[in-house]
KEKE-3310 file (N, C-alpha, C; in steps of 0.2 Angstrom, whole numbers, plus 5000, padded with zeros to 4 digits):
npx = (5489:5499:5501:5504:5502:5486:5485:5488:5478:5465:5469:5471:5457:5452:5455:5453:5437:5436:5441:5433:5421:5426:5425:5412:5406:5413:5408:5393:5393:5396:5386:5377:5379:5378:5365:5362:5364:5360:5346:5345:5350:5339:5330:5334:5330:5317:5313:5319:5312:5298:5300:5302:5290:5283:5287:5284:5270:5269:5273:5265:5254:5257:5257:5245:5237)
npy = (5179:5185:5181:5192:5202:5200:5202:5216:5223:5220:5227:5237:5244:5244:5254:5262:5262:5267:5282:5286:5287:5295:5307:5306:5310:5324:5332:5330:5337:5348:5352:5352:5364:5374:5373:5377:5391:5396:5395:5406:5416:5417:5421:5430:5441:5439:5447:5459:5461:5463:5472:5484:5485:5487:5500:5506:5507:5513:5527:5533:5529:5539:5552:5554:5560)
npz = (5368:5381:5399:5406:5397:5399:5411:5411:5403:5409:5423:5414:5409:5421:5426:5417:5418:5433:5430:5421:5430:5439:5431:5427:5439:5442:5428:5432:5447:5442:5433:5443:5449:5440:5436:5449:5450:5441:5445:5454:5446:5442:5452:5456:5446:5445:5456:5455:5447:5452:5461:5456:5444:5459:5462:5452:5453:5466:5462:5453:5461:5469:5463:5462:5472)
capx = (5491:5503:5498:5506:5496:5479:5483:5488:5473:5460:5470:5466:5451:5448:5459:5448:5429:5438:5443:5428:5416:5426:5422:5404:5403:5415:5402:5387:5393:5397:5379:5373:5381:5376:5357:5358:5366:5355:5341:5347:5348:5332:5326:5334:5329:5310:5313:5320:5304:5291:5300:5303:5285:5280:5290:5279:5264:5269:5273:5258:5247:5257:5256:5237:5236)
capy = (5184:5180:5180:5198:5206:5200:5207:5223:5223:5219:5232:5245:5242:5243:5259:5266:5261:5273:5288:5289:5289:5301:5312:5308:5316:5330:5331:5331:5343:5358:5352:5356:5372:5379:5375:5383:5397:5399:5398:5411:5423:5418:5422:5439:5442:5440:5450:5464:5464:5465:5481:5488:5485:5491:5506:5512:5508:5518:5532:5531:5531:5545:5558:5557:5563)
capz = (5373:5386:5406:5407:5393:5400:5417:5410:5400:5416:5424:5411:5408:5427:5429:5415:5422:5439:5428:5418:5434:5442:5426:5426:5446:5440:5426:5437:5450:5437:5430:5450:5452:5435:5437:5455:5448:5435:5447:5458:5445:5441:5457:5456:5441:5447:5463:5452:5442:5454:5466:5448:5445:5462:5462:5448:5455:5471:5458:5450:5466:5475:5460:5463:5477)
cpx = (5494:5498:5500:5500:5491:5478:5485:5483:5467:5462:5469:5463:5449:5449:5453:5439:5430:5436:5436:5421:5417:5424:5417:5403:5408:5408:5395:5387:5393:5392:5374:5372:5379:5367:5355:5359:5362:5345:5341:5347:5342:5326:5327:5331:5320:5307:5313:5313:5298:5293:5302:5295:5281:5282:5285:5275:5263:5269:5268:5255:5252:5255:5250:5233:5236)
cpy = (5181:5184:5189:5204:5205:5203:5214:5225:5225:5226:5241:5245:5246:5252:5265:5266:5268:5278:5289:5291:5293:5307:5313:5313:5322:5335:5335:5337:5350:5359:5356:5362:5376:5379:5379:5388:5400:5400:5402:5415:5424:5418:5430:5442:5444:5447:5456:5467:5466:5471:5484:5491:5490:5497:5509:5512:5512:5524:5534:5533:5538:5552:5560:5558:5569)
cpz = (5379:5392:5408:5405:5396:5406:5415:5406:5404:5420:5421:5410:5415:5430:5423:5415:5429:5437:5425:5424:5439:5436:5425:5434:5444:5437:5428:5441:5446:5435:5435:5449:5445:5434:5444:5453:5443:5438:5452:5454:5441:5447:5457:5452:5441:5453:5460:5449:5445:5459:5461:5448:5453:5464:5457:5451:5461:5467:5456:5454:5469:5471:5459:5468:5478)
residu = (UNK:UNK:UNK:UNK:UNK:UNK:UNK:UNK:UNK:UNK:UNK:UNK:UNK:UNK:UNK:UNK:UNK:UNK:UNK:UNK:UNK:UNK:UNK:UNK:UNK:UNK:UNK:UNK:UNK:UNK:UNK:UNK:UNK:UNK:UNK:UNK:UNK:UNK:UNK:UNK:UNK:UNK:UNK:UNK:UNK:UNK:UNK:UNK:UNK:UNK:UNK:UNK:UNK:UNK:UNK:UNK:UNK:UNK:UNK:UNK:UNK:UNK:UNK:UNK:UNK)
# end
């Protein structure tokens, strides 16, 4: 290999160590935002269930009265 080829080799190499670890944080972030998002609508999802829930149970106690 001549002097050229091994700096353009080291080069990409180096150029690809860059691009891939911008890929893992791309990656990562969308991993972020899809677990928060998924516990946001598993918060809602809770909140829903329990004034559901207590919507019956007002129901329930008022028609025994």
């Amino acid at each position: 290999m001549s002097l050229n080829e091994i700096q353009l080799l080291i080069i990409g190499m180096g150029l690809g160590v860059v691009l891939m670890n911008l890929l893992h944080m791309r990656w990562d972030e969308q991993s972020r935002r899809s677990t928060a998002a998924s516990r946001a609508a598993r918060k809602q999802a809770t909140a829903d269930l329990f004034y559901s829930g207590f919507r019956l149970y007002r129901l329930r106690n008022r028609s025994r009265v």
